[in-house]
Every structure is written in structure tokens, then in C-alpha cells.
N, C-alpha and C positions, 0 to 999 in steps of 0.2 A: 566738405562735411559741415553741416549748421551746427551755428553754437547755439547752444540749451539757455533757454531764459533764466536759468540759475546761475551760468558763463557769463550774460549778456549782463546780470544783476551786478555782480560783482565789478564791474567797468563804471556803473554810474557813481560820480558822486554828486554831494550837496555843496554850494558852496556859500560860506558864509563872511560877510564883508565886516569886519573889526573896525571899530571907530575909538583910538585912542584919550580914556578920560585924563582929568584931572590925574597928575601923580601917578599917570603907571596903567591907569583904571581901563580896562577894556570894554565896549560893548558891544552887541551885534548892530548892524546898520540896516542890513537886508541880506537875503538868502536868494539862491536860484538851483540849480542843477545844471550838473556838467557828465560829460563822457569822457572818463581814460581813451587815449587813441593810439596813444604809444607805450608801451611798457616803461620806458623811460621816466615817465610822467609827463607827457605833453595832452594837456585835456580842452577840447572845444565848447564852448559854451556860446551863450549870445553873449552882445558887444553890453547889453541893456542891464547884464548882471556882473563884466566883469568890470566896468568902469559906465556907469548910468548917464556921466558929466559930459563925456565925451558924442554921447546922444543929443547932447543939448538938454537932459530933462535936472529938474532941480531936487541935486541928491547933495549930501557931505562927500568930501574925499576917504573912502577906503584906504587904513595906517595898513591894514593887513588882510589880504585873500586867505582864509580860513579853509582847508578842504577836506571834510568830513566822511571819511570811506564805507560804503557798505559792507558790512563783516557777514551780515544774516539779513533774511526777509522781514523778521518779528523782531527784530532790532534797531535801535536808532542808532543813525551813522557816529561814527568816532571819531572826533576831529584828532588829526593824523601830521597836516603837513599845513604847509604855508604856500601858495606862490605868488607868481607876477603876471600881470600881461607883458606876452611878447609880440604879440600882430592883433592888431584890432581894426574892424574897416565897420564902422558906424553906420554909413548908407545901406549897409545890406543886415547890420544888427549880428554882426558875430566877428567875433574872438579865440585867440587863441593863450591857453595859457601852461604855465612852465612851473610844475613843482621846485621849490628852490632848497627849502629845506625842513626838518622835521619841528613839530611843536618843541621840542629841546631846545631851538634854536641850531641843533648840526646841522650843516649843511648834507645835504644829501648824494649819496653816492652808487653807481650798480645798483637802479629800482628794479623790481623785476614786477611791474603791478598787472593785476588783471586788466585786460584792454581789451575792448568791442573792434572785431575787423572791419574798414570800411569799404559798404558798397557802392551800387552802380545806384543813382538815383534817375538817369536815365533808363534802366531796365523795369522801373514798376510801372502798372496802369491802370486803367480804372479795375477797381474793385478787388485790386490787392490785398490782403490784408495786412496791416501792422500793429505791430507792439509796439506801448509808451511806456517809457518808467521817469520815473523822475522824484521828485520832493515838494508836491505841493502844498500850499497851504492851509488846505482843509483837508490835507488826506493825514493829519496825525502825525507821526515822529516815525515813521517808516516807511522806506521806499514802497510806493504808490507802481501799480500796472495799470494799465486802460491796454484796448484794444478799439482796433475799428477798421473801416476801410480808405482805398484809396478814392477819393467823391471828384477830384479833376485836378487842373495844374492851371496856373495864371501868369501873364505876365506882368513887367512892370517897367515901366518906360524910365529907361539911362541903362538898362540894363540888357547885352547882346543876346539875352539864350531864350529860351524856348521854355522855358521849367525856372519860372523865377520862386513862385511858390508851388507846394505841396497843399494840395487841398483834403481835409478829412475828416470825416464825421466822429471820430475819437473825440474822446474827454480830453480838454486839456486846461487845467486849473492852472493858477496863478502861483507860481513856485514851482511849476513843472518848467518855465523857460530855461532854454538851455540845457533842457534834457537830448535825453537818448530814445529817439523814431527807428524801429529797426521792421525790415522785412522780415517774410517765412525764415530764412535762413540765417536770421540774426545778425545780420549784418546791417551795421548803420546807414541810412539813406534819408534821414533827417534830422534836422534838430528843431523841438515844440518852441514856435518863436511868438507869435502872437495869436490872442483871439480872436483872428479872425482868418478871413480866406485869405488877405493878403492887402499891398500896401493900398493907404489910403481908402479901405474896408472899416468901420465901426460897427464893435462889435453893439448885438442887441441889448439892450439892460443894461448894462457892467456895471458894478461899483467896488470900492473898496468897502467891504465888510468883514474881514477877519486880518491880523495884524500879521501880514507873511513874511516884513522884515523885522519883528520881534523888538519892536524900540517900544511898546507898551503903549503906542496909538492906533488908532483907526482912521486913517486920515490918506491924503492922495498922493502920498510917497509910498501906499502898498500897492500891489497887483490887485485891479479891478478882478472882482470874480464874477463869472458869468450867470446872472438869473434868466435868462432865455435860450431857446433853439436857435442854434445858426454852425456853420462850416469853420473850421479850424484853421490855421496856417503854419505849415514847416517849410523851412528854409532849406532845399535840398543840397545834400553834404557834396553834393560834386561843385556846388560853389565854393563852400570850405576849403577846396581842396587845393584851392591855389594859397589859403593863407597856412595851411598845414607845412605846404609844401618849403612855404618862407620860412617857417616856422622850423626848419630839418627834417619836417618827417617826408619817408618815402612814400610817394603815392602812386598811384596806376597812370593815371592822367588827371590832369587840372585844368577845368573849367577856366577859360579865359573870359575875366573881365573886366568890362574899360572902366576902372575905379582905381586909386592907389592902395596898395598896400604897404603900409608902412609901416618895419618894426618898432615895435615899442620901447624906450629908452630904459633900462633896470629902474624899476621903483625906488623910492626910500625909504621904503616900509621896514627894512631890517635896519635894528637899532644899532649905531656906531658900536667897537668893539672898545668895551671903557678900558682905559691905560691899567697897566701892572697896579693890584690893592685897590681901585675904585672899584668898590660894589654896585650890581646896578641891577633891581629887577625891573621886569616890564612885562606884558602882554598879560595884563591880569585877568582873568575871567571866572564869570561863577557859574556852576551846575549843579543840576539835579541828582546827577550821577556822575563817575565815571570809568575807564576801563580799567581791568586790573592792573596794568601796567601804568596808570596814571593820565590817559588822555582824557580829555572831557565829551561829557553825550549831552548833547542838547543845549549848548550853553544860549544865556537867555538874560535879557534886564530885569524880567519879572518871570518868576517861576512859580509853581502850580500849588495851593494849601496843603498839608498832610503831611507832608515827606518830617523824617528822623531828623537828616542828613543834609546838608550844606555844603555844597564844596567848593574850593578857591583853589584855581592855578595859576602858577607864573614863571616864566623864566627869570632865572639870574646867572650873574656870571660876577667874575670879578670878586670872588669869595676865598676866603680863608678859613678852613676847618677851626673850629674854636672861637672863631668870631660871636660876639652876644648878638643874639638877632630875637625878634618878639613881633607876637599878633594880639590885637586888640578885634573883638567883636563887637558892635552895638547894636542895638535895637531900637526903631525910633528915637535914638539921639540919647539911649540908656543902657552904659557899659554890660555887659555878659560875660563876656570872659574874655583872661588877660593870660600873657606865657610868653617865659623869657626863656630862653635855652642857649648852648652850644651848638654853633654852626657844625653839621657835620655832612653836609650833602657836595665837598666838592669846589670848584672853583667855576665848574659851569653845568647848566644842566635847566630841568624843572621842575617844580617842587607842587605838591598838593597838601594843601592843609585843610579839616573840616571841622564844621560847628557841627554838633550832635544833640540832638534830646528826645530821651526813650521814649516819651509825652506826645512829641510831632512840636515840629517847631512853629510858634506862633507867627501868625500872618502881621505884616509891617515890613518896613524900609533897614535892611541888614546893610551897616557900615561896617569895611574893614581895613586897619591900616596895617601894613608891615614895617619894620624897624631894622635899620643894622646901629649898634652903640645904641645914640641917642638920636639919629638921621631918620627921620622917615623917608622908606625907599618906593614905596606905592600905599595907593588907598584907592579902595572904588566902591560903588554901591548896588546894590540888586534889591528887588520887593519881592514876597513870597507872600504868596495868596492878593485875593480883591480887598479894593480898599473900603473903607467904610462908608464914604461920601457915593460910590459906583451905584445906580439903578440897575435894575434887572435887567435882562434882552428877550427880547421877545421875538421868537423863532417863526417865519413861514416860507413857506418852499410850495412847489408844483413836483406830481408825482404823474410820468410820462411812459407811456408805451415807447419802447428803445426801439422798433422796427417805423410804426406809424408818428411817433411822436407828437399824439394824441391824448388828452389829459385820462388820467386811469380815474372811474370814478368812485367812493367809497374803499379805499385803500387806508391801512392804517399805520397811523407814522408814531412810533414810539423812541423817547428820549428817557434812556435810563439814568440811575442816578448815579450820581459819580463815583460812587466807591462801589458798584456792581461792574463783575465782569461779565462780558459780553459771553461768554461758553458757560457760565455758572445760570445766566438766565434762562439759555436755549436749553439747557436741562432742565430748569427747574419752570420757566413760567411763569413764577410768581407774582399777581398783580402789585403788589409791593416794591416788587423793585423797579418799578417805571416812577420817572421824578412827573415827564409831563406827557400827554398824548393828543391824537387829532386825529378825525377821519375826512378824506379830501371830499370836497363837493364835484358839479358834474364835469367841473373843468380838469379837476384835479388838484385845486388848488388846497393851502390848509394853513390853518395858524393855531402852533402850539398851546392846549388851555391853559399852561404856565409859563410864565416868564420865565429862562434858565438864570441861575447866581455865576455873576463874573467870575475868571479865574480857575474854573474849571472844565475838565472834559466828560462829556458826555457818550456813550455808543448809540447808536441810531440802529431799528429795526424798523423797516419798510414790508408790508405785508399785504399780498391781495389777492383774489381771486383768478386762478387761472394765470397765474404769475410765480415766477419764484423768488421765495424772499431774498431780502437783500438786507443784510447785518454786519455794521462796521464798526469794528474799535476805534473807542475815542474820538466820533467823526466830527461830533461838536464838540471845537474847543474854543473857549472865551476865555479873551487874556481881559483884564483888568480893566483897560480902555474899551470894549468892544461895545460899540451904538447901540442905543437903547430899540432898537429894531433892524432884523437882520433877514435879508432876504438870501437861502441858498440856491446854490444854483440849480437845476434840474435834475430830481432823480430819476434816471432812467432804470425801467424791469424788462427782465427779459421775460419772453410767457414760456411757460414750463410747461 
């Protein structure tokens, strides 16, 4: 029986890499996408998201693997749990990794998670089709689909099989690594590992242009995103299969190859268990939102102008009900508010506490320390909205025919403005709510007649003749850092 892309959906997550600040302070490091593969929680990713270091490329060490579940399609994932790596083989770029325990800090017991079945990567061929999902960087705060076909298979020397890569004309952005490639029948038979066809392949154009590990730069510790045509590369999962298999899971058969697998040693990433009366928070992070039960959505260094709402999580343990404990807020280095109380949350667990203002909270650099007695027990920082010193970005892209991959000419590209929603427009039309526009030349090509303001997200509407539109929530988003010129990758239309 095939599983339903809404099955298939529920299997991926994000996963997000924590970098331990100052006192406690948490922040994100980098982001990719993973695939539940065992209900247990044993999830496969590439090697390149769940430890960068061990690639040889120049990343920070990851305090904590973050893994953010998809609940809904029109939702942003919720980070959920923690893990480790436990099998990682670098040369072939993937990983295996082990939910260990919940954001509360409990360890984790009887998961019972939505899981993608694994297929034959052997049994697809050319012109297959497959589904991507994953968390890219330009596709906004919700799991992302592409589709496309199967375009060939590659080899690559050190390596015994026949099917080293998965070749395919799919979309496959930057933040999608370590996703989930599934055939007609949903079943996993790749994972999206680079852009390109495969090893020692460079991709056309590539740059880092939008900020996919979330640390509030632009700079060449993101995923290059693609400004040119060219073929895709997935890592077929019957390679996986032998590190799954190290890994406890049961498999069909496992691709043998001449490479080590070596498990990976338990992290250090879970913080010591402080003695009886030592209080001790940690893993502090700040969001834009979070679930009703207290996980956080989106956590971020810099988060997006407008919002009421502010929120800060973190574990503690090591607590005694009635204990004085107290939050301090700042703002550019100028107190907001201050509150002393009685501990009543427990001896272990995690707590959410938020800044509020009915107004929308002004843009600037938010300090917050936590207190037990007179002890500070963490502090960290987040900036909310663009800074004042940021120049505009100036927006150009090429708009392509998805069969011929041919520039579309006179096509119209509309960047709404940020407080419009993308279903409010298609109702209504109104030339008011477009912030900036362009019509492409005979290549296709186009550059926005306004610079877009940092800090915010945009919907994008692509429009053209004998084509069907194309309209996406939020597609332009500019974090704070984002280059004063940005080239996206290719929009491809389907003709209608």
C-alpha cells in the first residue's frame, strides 16, 4: 500500500544545530532536514548537517541537535526533542542520528513517531518520478514539496556500486539537505545531498544569498543557493542502509561498502545532572512563537519586526518550589521589565516566559537574564526586526519555462508587502499591496524596481502568459544581514 504525501509529511523533520552562549544563552548554528526512519526515533540525514566538522568544512561544534517535527503542512515545525549522532561516514556525506530526549530535558521513552518506509533505490529509473520535502531556506517556515524526475545515476570512484548518485531535475534548495527523496509509492530512496549531480560536480552560479543557518549573516557558512539550470544529486538510501543497519534498524538488505562505519561516541551535548539543591538552567532560546504545550516554533537570533510577543525557553532542574527566582528584560542596554516570584514549576522540567506589548514590540537587541536568590542562572540575546545601519536588498532572478528551461519573456514578478497576505491579494488585486514589481526581458531575466527593507518576508506572485501562476507565502525573506543584492534561484512555470 503507498504512503500518502500527508504520511510521507509527517516523517520529515528540520533539524536545528544549537550553539551554547554565554550563561546558558542558546542559538541556532545551522539548520537542514532529516527523515524519521524508525518509529523509535532513529532519523537519517546527511553527514554535512549533523556534524559539518567532521566533513572537514569550517563550522562551530553543535552543544545540541535540535529536531523540530512537522505537526501540519501550513505550519512551522516544533521543536520537539534533542539528539546525537550515532553513525556518521563523511565520504559519502550521511548520518545517522538517535532522538535521545524531549526539550524538557526527559529522556525519552516507547516513541511511537510517524516514519517514512524505506525503499529499493535500486528499483527506480530514468524518468521516475519523485517527491522532495524538506526545510529549505528560501521556502519560508514550512515544509517545502518539489517534485521532478528521475534524469540518470553516477558513479564515483572509492566507491563498489553502480548507483553512487541519484541524478534529478527536482528543485533542490539549500536547507533541503538531508531531506526526504521518495518514489510513486512513498517510499524513501534518497536523500537531497548536494547541488549538483554528484561528487566533484560544481554547481552553476551558487552563492550563499539568504541566511539558512539563522546566525544573522550572509556569509559562506550558509548553503549556496542555486541561480542557474543544472541536475540535482541524491545519495541513494540503499547506501544508508548499511549505516541504519549499525545503527539497530532493521533493513531489507544493506549496500555494501568499502568505507568505515564507525559508531559514534554519545555526545556531551546533555548538561551534567547538578547535585541535590544546585539549580541550573540551560538551553535558553528565543521565539517568535510557541506551541501550546510550551515548545518553541522558529527559534532564531534575529526574528522578524511586528510581532506583540517574545518568547524565551529553557530547561531547569535542580529546583525547589518557593525558591525566589526573577527575569530581567532589556532593550538596547535599557531595562523593560523586571519580576521576582516564587518558584513553582518543580524540581525539573521547562519553563516559557514572554515579553509582551499590545503596540508590537520595537525593533533592537532584547537581553534577558534569569535569576535564582541573587545567582544569575542564564542570559542570552536575540534582535527583533532590521537594524538601522542595514541598506536595502535588491532583488533579481530569471523566470524559466520548467519543461524547456528557456527564459519566459515579459512575465510579471510581484513582491508584496509585508503585512499583505498572499490569499487576501488573490482576492482582491489591489495594486497597493505590491511593495515592488518587474517585467522580465527576452531572456527572462528581471530586477526588482525596489530595493526590499531587511528583516522582513515578502509573498512572491510570478505571472505569465500561457503559463500558470505561481504564488508563494513569505518566499522572500530578509534576515537583517541579507547582501545588498540578491540573486534567486530560478523560477520555474509550468504552461497551463
Amino acid at each position: 500500500m503507498a504512503t500518502s504525501k500527508r504520511d510521507v509529511m509527517k516523517g520529515v523533520v528540520q533539524i536545528i544545530a544549537l550553539r551554547q552562549g554565554f550563561l546558558g544563552g542558546m542559538s541556532p548554528a545551522w539548520t537542514g532536514s532529516g527523515t524519521v526512519v524508525d518509529r523509535s526515533g532513529i532519523i537519517l540525514t546527511n553527514c554535512h548537517v549533523a556534524n559539518p566538522r567532521a566533513m572537514g568544512m569550517s563550522a562551530p561544534a553543535a552543544d545540541r541537535l535540535g529536531i523540530a517535527i512537522t505537526e501540519a503542512s501550513d505550519q512551522s515545525p516544533v521543536l520537539t526533542y534533542f539528539a546525537e549522532v550515532v553513525v556518521q561516514v563523511p565520504q559519502i556525506d550521511l548520518a545517522v542520528l538517535r532522538i535521545v530526549s524531549h526539550v524538557n530535558g526527559q529522556k525519552v521513552s516507547g516513541l511511537n513517531l510517524p516514519a517514512v518506509p524505506l525503499g529499493d533505490s535500486d528499483s527506480i529509473d530514468l524518468g521516475d518520478t519523485i517527491s522532495i520535502f524538506g526545510y529549505p531556506g528560501i521556502g519560508g517556515d514550512t515544509v517545502t514539496f518539489t517534485s521532478g524526475s528521475v534524469s540518470g545515476f553516477t558513479k564515483e570512484e572509492g566507491l563498489n556500486v553502480r548507483r553512487a548518485w541519484i541524478k534529478t531535475d527536482a528543485t533542490i534548495a539549500g536547507g533541503n539537505s538531508g531531506g526526504t527523496a521518495v518514489n510513486a509509492n512513498g517510499e524513501l530512496i534518497g536523500i537531497p545531498t548536494q547541488a549538483a549531480a554528484g561528487a566533484g560536480i560544481t554547481p552553476v552560479d551558487a552563492r550563499p544569498v539568504v541566511d539558512t543557518n539563522r546566525d544573522g549573516r550572509i556569509d559562506q557558512r550558509d548553503t549556496p543557493m542555486a541561480v542557474g539550470g543544472f541536475i540535482n544529486g541524491l545519495r541513494p538510501v540503499n547506501l544508508a542502509k548499511a549505516l541504519l543497519q549499525k545503527a539497530g534498524v532493521q533493513v531489507t538488505a544493506a549496500e555494501r561498502i568499502n568505507l568505515p562505519i564507525t559508531p559514534v561516541q554519545p555526545s556531551s551535548a546533555e548538561p551534567a545532572a547538578p547535585s541535590l539543591g544546585q539549580p541550573m538552567f540551560t538551553a535558553l532560546v528565543f521565539s517568535r512563537a510557541v506551541s501550546p504545550d510550551g515548545r518553541p516554533i522558529d527559534p532564531a537570533a534575529i526574528l522578524p519586526s511586528g510581532g506583540q510577543s517574545l518568547y524565551a525557553t529553557f530547561e531547569y532542574a535542580g529546583m525547589t518550589n518557593d525558591m525566589t527566582w526573577g527575569s530581567v528584560w532589556a532593550v538596547n542596554n535599557k531595562k523593560v521589565s523586571e519580576n521576582q516570584d516564587r518558584w513553582d514549576g518543580g524540581s525539573r522540567g521547562r519553563r516559557t516566559i514572554t515579553l509582551t506589548s499590545p503596540r508590537g514590540l520595537p525593533d533592537g537587541a532584547y537581553h534577558l537574564v534569569l535569576t535564582v536568590g541573587r545567582q544569575v542562572m542564564a542570559e542570552g540575546e536575540v534582535t527583533v526586526g532590521r537594524r538601522s545601519e542595514d541598506a536595502d536588498t535588491e532583488i533579481s532572478g530569471q523566470v524559466l519555462d520548467a519543461t524547456s528551461r528557456s527564459g519566459i519573456r515579459d512575465a510579471l514578478v510581484i513582491a508584496l508587502r509585508p503585512d499583505v497576505r498572499l490569499q487576501d491579494f488573490l482576492q482582491q488585486k489591489r495594486p497597493d499591496m505590491a511593495f515592488a514589481s518587474a517585467r522580465t526581458d527576452a531572456s527572462g531575466r528581471f530586477v526588482l524596481d525596489k530595493q526590499l527593507p531587511k528583516g522582513q518576508a515578502y509573498g512572491l506572485i510570478v505571472v505569465a502568459r500561457g503559463y500558470r501562476d505561481l504564488a508563494i507565502e513569505s518566499a522572500l525573506r530578509l534576515t537583517a544581514n541579507a547582501p545588498e543584492q540578491a540573486q534567486l534561484g530560478a523560477i520555474e512555470l509550468q504552461r497551463g
